[in-house]
C-alpha positions as CSV (number, residue, x, y, z in Angstrom):
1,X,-31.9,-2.8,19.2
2,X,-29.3,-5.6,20.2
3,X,-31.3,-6.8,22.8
4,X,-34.6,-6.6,20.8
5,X,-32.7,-9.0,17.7
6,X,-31.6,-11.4,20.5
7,X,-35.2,-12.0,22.4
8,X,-36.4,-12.5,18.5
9,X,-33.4,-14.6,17.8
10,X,-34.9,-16.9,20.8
11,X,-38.5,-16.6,20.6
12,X,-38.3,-17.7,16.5
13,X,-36.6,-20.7,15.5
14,X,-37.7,-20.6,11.4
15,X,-36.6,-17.3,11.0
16,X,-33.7,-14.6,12.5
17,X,-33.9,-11.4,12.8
18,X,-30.9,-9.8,13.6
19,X,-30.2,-5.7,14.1
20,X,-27.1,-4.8,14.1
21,X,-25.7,-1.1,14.8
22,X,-22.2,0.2,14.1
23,X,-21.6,1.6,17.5
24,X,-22.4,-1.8,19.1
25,X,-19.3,-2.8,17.5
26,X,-16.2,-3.4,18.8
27,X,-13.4,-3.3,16.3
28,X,-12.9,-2.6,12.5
29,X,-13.3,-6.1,11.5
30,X,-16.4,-6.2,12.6
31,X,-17.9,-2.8,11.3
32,X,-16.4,-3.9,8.0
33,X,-18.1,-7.3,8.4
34,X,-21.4,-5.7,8.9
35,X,-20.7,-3.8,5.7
36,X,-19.6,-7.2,3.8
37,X,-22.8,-9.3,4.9
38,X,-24.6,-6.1,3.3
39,X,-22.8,-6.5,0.5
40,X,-22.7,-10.2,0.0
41,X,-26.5,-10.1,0.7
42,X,-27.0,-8.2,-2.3
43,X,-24.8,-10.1,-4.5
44,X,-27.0,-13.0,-3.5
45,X,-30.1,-11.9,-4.9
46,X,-28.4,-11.4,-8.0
47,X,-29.5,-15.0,-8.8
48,X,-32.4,-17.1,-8.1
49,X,-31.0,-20.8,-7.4
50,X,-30.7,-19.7,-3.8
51,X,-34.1,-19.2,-2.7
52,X,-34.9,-23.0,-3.4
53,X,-38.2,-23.0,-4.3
54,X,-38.9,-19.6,-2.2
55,X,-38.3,-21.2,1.1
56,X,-34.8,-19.9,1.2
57,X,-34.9,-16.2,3.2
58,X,-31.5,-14.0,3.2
59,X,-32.6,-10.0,3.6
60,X,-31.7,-6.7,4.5
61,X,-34.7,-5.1,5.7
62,X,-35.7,-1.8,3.5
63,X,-34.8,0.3,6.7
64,X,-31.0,-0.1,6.2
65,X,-29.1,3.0,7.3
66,X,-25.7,4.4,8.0
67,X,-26.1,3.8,11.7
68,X,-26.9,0.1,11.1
69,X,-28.8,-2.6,9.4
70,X,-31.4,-5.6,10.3
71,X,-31.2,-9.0,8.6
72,X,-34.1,-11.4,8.0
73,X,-32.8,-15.1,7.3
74,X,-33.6,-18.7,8.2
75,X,-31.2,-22.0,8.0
76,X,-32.0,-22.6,4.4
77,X,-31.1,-19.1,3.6
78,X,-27.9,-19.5,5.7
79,X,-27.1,-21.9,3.6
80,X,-27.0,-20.3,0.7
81,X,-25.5,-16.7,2.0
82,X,-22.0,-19.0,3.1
83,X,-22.5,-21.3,-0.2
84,X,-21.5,-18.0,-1.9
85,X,-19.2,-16.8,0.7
86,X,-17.0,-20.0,0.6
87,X,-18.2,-20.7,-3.5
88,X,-14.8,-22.4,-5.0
89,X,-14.1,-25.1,-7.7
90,X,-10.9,-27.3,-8.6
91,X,-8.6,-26.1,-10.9
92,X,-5.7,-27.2,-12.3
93,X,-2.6,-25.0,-11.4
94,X,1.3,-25.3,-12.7
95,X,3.8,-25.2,-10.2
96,X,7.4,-25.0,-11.0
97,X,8.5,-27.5,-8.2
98,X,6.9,-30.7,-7.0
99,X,5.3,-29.6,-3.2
100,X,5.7,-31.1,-0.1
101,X,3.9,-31.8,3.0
102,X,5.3,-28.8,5.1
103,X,5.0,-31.0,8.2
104,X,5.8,-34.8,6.9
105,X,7.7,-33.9,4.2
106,X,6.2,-36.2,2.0
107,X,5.8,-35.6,-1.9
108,X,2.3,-34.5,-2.3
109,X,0.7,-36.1,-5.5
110,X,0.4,-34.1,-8.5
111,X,-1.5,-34.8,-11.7
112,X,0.8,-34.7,-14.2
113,X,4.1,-33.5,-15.3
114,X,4.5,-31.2,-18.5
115,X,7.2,-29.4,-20.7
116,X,6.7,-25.6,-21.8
117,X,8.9,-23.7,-24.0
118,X,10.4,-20.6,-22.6
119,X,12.6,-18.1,-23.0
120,X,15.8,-17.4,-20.9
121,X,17.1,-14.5,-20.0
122,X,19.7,-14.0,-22.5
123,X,16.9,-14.7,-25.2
124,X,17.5,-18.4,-25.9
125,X,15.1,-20.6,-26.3
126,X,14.7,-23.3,-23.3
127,X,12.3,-26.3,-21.9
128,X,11.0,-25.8,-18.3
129,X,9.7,-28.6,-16.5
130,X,6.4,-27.7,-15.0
131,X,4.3,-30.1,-12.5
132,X,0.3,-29.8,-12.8
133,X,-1.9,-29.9,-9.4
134,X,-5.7,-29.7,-8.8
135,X,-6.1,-27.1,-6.2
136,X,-9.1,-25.4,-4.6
137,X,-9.7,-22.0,-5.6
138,X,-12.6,-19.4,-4.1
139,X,-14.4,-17.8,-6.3
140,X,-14.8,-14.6,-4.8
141,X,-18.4,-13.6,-4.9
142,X,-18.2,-9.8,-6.5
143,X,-14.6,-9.4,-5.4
144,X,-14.4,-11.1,-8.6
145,X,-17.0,-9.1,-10.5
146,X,-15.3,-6.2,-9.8
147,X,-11.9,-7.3,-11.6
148,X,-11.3,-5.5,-14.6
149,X,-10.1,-8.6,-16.4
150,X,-13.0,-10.6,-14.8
151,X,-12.7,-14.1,-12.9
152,X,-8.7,-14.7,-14.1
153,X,-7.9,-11.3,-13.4
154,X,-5.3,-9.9,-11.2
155,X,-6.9,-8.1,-8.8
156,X,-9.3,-11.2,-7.4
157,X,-6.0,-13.6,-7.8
158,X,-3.7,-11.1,-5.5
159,X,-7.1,-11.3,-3.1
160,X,-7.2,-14.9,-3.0
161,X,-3.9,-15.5,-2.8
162,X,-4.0,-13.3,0.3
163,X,-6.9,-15.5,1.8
164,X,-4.7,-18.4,1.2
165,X,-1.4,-17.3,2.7
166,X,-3.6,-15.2,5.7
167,X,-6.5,-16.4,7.2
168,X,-6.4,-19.7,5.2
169,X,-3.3,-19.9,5.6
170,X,-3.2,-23.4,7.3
171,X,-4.8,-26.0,4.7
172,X,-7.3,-27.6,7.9
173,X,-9.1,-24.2,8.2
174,X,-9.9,-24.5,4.2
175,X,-12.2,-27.2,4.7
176,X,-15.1,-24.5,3.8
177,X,-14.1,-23.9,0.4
178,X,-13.0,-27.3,-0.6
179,X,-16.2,-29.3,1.0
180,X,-18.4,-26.7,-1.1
181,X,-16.0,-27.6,-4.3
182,X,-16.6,-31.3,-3.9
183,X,-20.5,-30.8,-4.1
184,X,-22.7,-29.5,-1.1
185,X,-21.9,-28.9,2.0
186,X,-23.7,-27.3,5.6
187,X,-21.5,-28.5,8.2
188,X,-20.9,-24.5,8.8
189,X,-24.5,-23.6,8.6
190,X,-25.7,-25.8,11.3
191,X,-23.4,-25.0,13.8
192,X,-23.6,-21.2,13.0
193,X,-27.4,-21.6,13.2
194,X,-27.4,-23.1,16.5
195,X,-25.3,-21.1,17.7
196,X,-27.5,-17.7,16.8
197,X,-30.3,-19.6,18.2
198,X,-28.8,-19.2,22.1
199,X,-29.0,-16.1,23.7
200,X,-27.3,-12.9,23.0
201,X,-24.9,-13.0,25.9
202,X,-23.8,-16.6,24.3
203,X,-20.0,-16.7,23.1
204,X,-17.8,-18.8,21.1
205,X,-13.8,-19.0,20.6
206,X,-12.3,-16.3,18.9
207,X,-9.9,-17.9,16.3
208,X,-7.2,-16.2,13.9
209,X,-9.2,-17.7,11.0
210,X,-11.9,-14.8,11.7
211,X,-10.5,-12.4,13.5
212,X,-6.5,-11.8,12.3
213,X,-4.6,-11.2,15.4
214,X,-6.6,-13.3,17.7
215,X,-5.5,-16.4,19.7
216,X,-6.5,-19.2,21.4
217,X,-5.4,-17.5,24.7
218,X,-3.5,-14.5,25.6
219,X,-0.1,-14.4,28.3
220,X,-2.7,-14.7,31.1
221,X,-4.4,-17.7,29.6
222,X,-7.7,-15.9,29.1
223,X,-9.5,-17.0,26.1
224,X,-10.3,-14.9,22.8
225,X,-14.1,-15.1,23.4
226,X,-16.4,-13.0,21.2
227,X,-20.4,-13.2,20.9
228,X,-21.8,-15.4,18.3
229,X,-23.6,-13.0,16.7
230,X,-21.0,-10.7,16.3
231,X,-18.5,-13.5,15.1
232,X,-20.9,-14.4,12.6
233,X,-20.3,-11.2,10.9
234,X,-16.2,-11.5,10.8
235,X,-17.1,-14.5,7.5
236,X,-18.0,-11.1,5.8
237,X,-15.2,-8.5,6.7
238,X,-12.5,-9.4,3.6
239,X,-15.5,-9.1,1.1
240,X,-15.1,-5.1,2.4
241,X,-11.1,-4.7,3.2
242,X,-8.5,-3.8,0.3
243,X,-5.6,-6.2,-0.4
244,X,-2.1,-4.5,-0.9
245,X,1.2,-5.4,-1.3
246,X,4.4,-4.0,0.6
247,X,7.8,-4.3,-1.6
248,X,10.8,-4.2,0.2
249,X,14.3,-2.8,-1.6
250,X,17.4,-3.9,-0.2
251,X,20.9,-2.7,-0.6
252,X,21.7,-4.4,-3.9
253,X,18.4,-2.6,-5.2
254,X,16.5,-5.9,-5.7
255,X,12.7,-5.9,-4.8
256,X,10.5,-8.4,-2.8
257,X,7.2,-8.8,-2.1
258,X,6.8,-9.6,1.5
259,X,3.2,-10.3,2.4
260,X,-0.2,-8.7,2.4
261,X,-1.3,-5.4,3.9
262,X,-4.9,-5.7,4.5
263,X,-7.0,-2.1,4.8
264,X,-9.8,-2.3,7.2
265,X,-11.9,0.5,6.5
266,X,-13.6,1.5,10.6
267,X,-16.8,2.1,9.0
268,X,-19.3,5.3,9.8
269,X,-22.0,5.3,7.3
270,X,-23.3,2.0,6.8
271,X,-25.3,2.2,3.3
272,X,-23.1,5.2,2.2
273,X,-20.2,2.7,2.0
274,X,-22.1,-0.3,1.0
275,X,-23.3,2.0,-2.5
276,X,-19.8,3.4,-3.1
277,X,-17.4,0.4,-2.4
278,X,-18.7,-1.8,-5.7
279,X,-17.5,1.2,-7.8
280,X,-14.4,2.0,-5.8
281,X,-13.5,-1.8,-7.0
282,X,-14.4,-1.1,-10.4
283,X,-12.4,2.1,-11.1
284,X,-8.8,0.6,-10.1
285,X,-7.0,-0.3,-13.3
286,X,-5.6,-3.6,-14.7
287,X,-1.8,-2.0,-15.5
288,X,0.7,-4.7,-13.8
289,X,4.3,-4.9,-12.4
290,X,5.7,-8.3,-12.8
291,X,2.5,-10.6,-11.8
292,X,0.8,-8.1,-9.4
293,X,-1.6,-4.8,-10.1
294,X,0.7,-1.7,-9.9
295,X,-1.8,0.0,-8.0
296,X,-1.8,-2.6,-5.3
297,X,1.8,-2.6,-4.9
298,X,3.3,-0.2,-2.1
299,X,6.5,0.9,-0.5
300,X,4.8,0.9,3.5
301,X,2.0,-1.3,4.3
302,X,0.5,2.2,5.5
303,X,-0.5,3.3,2.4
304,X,-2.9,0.5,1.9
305,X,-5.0,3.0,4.6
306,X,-3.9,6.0,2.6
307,X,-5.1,4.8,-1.2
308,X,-8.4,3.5,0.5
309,X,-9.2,6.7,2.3
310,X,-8.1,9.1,-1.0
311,X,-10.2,6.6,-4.1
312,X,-13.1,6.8,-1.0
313,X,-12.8,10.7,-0.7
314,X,-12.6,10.5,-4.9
315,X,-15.9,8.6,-4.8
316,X,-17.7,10.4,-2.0
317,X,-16.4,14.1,-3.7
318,X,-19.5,14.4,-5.7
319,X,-21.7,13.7,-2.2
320,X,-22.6,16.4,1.0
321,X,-20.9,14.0,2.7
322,X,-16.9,13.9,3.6
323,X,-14.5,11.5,3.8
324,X,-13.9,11.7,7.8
325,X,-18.3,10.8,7.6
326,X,-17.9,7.8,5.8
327,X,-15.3,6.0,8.1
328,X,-13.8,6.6,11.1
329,X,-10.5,5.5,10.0
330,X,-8.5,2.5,8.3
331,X,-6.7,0.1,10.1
332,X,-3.9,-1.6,8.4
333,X,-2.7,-5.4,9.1
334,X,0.5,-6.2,7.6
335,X,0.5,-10.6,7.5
336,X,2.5,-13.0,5.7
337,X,2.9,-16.8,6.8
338,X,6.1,-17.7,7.5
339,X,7.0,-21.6,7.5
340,X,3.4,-22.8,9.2
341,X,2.6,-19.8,10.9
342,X,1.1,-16.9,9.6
343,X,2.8,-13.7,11.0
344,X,1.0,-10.6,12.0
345,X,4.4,-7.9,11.1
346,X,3.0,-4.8,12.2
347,X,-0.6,-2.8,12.5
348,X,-1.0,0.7,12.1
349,X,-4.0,3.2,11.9
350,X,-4.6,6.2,10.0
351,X,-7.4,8.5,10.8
352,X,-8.8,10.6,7.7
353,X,-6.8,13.2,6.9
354,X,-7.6,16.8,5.6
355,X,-7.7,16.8,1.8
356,X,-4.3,18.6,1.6
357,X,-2.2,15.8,3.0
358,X,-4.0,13.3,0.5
359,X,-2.9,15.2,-2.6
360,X,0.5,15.5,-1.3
361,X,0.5,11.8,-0.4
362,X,-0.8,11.5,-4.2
363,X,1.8,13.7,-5.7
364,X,4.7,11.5,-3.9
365,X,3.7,8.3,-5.3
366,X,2.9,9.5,-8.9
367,X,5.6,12.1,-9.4
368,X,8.8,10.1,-7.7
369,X,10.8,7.2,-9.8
370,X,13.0,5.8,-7.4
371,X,11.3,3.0,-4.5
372,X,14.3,4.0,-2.0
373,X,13.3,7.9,-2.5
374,X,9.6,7.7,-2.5
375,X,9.9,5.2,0.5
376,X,11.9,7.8,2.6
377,X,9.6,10.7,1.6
378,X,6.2,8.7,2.1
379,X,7.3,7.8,5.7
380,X,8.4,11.4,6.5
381,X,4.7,12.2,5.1
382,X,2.7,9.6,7.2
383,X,4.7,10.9,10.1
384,X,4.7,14.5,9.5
385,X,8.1,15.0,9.7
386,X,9.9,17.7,7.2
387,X,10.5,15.9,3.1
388,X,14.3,15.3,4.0
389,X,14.3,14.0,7.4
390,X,16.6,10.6,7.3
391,X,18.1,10.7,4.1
392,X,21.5,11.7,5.5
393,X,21.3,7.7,7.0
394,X,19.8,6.6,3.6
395,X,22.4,8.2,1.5
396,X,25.2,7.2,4.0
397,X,24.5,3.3,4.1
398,X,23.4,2.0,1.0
399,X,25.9,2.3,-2.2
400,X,26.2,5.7,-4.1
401,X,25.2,4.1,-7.7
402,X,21.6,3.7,-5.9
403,X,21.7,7.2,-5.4
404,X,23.9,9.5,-7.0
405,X,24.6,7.5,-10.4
406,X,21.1,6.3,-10.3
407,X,19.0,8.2,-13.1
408,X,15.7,8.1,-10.8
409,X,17.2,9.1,-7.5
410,X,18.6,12.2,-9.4
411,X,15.2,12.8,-10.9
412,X,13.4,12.3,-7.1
413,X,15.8,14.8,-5.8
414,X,15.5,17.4,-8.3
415,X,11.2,17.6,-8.1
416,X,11.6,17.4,-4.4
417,X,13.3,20.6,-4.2
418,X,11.3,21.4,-6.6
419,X,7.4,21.3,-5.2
420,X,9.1,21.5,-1.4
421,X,11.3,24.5,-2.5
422,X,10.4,25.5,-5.5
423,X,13.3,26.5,-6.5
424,X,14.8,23.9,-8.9
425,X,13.4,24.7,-12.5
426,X,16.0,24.6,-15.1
427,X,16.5,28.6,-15.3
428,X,17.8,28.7,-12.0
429,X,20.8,26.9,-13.4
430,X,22.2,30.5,-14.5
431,X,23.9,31.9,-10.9
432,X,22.1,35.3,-10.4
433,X,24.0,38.3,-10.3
434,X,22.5,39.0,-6.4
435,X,20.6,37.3,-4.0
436,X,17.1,37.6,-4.9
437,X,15.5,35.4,-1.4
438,X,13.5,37.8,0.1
439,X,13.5,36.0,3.4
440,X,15.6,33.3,4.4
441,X,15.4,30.0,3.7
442,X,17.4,27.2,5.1
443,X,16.9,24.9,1.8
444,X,16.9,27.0,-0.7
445,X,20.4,28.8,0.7
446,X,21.6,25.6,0.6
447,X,20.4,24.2,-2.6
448,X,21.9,27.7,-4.4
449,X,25.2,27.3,-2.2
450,X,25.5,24.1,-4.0
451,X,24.5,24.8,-7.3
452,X,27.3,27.5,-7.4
453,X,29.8,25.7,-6.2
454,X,29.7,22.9,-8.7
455,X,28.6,25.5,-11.2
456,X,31.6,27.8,-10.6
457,X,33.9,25.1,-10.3
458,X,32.8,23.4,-13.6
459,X,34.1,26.7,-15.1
460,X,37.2,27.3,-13.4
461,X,38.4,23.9,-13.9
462,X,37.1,22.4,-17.3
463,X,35.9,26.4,-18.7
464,X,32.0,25.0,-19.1
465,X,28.7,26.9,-18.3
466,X,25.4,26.8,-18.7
467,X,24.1,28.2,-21.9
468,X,21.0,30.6,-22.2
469,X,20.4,28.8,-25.3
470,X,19.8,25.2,-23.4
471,X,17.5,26.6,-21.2
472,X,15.1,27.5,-24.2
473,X,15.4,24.0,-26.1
474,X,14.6,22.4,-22.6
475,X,11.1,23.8,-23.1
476,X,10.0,21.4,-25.4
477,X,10.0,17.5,-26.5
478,X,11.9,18.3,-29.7
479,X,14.1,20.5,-28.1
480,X,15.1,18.0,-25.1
481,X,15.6,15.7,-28.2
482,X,18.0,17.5,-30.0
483,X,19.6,18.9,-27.0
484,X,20.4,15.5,-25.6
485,X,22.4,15.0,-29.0
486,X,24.8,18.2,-28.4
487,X,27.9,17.3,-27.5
488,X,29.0,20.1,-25.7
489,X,25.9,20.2,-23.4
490,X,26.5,16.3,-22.9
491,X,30.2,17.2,-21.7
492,X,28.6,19.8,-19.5
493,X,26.6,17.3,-17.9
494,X,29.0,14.6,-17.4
495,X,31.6,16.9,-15.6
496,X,29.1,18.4,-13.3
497,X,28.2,14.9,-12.5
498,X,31.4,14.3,-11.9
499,X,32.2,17.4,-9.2
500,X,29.0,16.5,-7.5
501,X,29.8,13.3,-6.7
502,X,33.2,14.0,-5.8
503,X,31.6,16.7,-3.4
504,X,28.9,14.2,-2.0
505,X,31.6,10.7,-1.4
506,X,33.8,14.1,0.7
507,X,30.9,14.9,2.7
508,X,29.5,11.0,3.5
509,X,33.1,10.5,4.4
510,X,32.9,13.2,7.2
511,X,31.1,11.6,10.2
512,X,32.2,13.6,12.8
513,X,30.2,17.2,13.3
514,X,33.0,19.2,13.0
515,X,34.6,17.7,10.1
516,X,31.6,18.5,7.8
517,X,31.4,21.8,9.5
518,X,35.0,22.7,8.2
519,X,34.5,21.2,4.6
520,X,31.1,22.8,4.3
521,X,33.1,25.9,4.7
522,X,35.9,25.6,3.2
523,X,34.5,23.5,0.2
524,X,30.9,24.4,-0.3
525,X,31.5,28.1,0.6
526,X,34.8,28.2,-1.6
527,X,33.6,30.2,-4.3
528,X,32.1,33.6,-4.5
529,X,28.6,33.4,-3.3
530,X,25.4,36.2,-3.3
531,X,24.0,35.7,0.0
532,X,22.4,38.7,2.2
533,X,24.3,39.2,5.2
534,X,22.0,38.2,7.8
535,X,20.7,35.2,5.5
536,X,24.5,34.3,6.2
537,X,24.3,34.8,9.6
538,X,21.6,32.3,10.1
539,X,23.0,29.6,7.8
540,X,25.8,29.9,10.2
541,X,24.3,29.6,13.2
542,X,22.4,26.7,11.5
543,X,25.5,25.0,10.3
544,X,26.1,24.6,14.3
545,X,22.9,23.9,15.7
546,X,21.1,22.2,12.8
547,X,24.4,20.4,11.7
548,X,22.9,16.9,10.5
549,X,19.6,18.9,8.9
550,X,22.5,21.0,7.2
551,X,24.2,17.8,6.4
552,X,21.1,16.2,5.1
553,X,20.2,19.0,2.6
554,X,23.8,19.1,1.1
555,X,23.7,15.6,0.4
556,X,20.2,15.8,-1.4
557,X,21.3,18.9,-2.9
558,X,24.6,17.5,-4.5
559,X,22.4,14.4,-6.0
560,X,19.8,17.2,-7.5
561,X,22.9,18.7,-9.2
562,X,24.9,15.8,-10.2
């Protein structure tokens, strides 16, 4: 089909026809800008201005499929397709600082200076200087659409503000946007439509603009090349890709935002995808965290390609078609521009996964509180390692009010041994009178080991216990509500806290293997405990073999009971 577009592409100089098939392809980008021209093409004949007077073609022919799709268009219909790709207007946009050419240094003009009245953080009222520019701003085509909150909404602002700081990112490669802002413009067109006009074997440069990654010449000096007909889909391929944003936590527990993880969906089923995607857009919600959506912000870029492939599996559920039909996978590009340069900081690809992973990756990020936890547990999860792997390093690095004073941490502890364990509900607070484990069970030994020692020792030394009575007001709101107001079960609470995280500072303090070996022992294993004898003859042999796994659980196990 390739070769029969190109002889066409040739032989007819008023109009193109182009097929293109998805396994032709050679990377995401493109697949996805196949999928975006399709998209885009039907966004265009929304409206009638582009067809100037009819002469103006731009089609998908009716035989578009989910192996591929042909496309019908002359210059004037060229045109028009990139007028609505590129589409911006100026706009007048505060900024808090007066900007600065990043390479003369120079004052860049603004329009205007203006006082608002604000609010500081101690709740006095305050005048901020603001400084008022006309920038560029692209519009967005059905990106835009799509927003909940329409043209000014969140979701098509974090989107072009990714396009600015990306592949825009350099204000010469904007020239696109702003010429069409300014009035009309078809600079673009003509070279593009010469350039489909040469033979299919003809190639053009490969920039970074296009294609992220790419550059003018790799180590060896060998050029990105890539054929025009296939560049000429990569204008299309961030009208299909979801924009995401990565938030990093340091030590003193403040977040940042640190550029854009861009999902690439590797596209399988052409028109399947093209029908879904509008209303994948539509269903994301409009609830924020500071100026972003909340469902756009992450913990790993890598779950840009996990919240694609689980809202396309929600979508496609009601289909005979699965989610490993629709796409092959979703590649992830993590970018942010850095000084002049934008950055590529790391790519990943996740292949669809089998339903069971998705919901677990769902349950993560809507049942756990605390970024540090849910960041730990979500990268155990993309790479399949057991819930608690690397926590002992977590826990032993950054400063114990982020963990075991921190309400959230606590609270991610507690429903991790909870759906990993299951063994965590609030009845399981009274010690029982014999081990009831049928079989044994490294975490759950542990977790009750634990849980009697700071339960035990919260009676020997301050004479508290658990009521039975607590256990039945914890079963409802009003009971939580009026158990919260009890004294004695707030004194409870505070001492346990209190033995736990003397318990958990001992045990962080121990480095060396058979230091923790000893106090796990002669601490943890202090008080009289119901374990069957060849449950204790494993743990054991565990404490030896396993010691940092052991280690690890203790730690996680103190925070649940603290």
């Amino acid at each position: 089909m390739a070769k029969k577009g190109a002889k066409q592409a040739v032989l007819e100089t008023d109009t193109l026809t182009l097929d293109y098939t998805l396994a032709e392809l050679s990377s995401s980008q493109h697949r996805s800008g196949l999928a975006g021209l399709v998209l885009m093409v039907r966004w265009l004949h929304r409206f009638e201005h582009w067809k100037q007077d009819g002469s103006a073609i731009c089609e998908i022919d009716d035989n578009l499929s989910d192996c591929g799709a042909t496309l019908r268009i002359n210059q004037l219909g060229l045109q028009a397709l990139l007028n609505e790709v590129y589409a911006a207007s100026w706009e007048e946009q505060e900024r808090a600082q007066v900007l600065k050419n990043s390479r003369t240094k120079e004052v860049i003009p603004y329009l205007r200076e203006e006082e608002k009245n604000e609010v500081d953080k101690k709740g006095n009222p305050i005048k901020k200087k603001v400084y008022i520019y006309q920038s560029v701003v692209p519009k967005g085509a059905f990106i835009a659409d799509a927003d909940p909150e329409g043209d000014r909404g969140r979701w098509i602002k974090l989107w072009r503000d990714m396009l600015w700081r990306t592949l825009r990112g350099v204000a010469t490669t904007r020239t696109p946007y702003e010429s069409r802002a300014n009035g009309n413009y078809t600079e673009d067109a003509d070279k593009i439509w010469k350039e489909l006009l040469q033979p299919a074997e003809f190639t053009v440069n490969l920039p970074s603009t296009y294609y992220l990654g790419a550059q003018a010449s790799n180590p060896e000096n060998v050029p990105f090349k890539d054929r025009a007909r296939y560049q000429f889909l990569l204008h299309f391929w961030v009208f299909a890709a979801s924009i995401y944003v990565p938030a990093v936590i340091d030590n003193e527990g403040n977040r940042e935002f640190v550029g854009y993880a861009i999902a690439i969906p590797d596209i399988s089923q052409l028109k399947t995808f093209c029908d879904e995607f509008p209303q994948l857009l539509q269903g994301r919600g409009n609830e924020v965290t500071g100026y972003r959506p909340r469902e756009a912000v992450v913990d790993l870029a890598v779950e840009g390609a996990l919240d694609v492939i689980r809202r396309l599996r929600d979508r496609v559920s009601r289909l005979e078609t699965g989610i490993g039909d629709i796409v092959l996978g979703v590649d992830v590009i993590h970018a942010d521009k850095q000084g002049n340069n934008v950055r590529i900081l790391g790519t990943t690809r996740l292949d669809p996964p089998e339903q069971e992973w998705i919901d677990k990756y769902r349950e993560i990020r809507e049942s756990l509180w605390s970024a540090i936890f849910r960041r730990q547990r979500l990268l155990n999860h993309v790479s399949r390692k057991p819930w608690y792997t690397g926590f002992d390093s977590l826990l032993c690095t950054i400063p114990y009010e982020q963990t075991m004073e921190n309400d959230y941490f606590r609270h991610d502890s507690r429903e991790s041994f909870k759906y990993e364990v299951g063994d965590m509900t609030e009845e399981t607070l009274e010690i029982p009178e014999e081990s009831d484990l049928p079989e044994y069970s490294r975490q759950k030994l542990i977790l009750r080991l634990v849980r009697t020692y700071v339960t035990r020792k919260l009676n020997t030394k301050h004479g508290l216990e658990w009521k039975s009575e607590w256990t039945t007001l914890r079963k409802t709101k009003e009971g939580r509500e009026k158990l919260d107001k009890l004294r004695d079960y707030q004194e409870f609470n505070e001492k346990k806290a209190k033995i736990a995280k003397s318990a958990f500072l001992d045990i962080r303090s121990r480095t060396e293997t058979s230091e923790f070996i000893n106090y796990f022992a002669c601490t943890i294993c202090s008080v009289p405990q119901y374990i069957k004898e060849e449950h204790f003859v494993q743990l054991t042999q565990d404490l030896y073999e396993k010691t940092d796994e052991v280690r690890t659980i203790t730690l996680l196990a103190l925070s649940a009971n603290s």
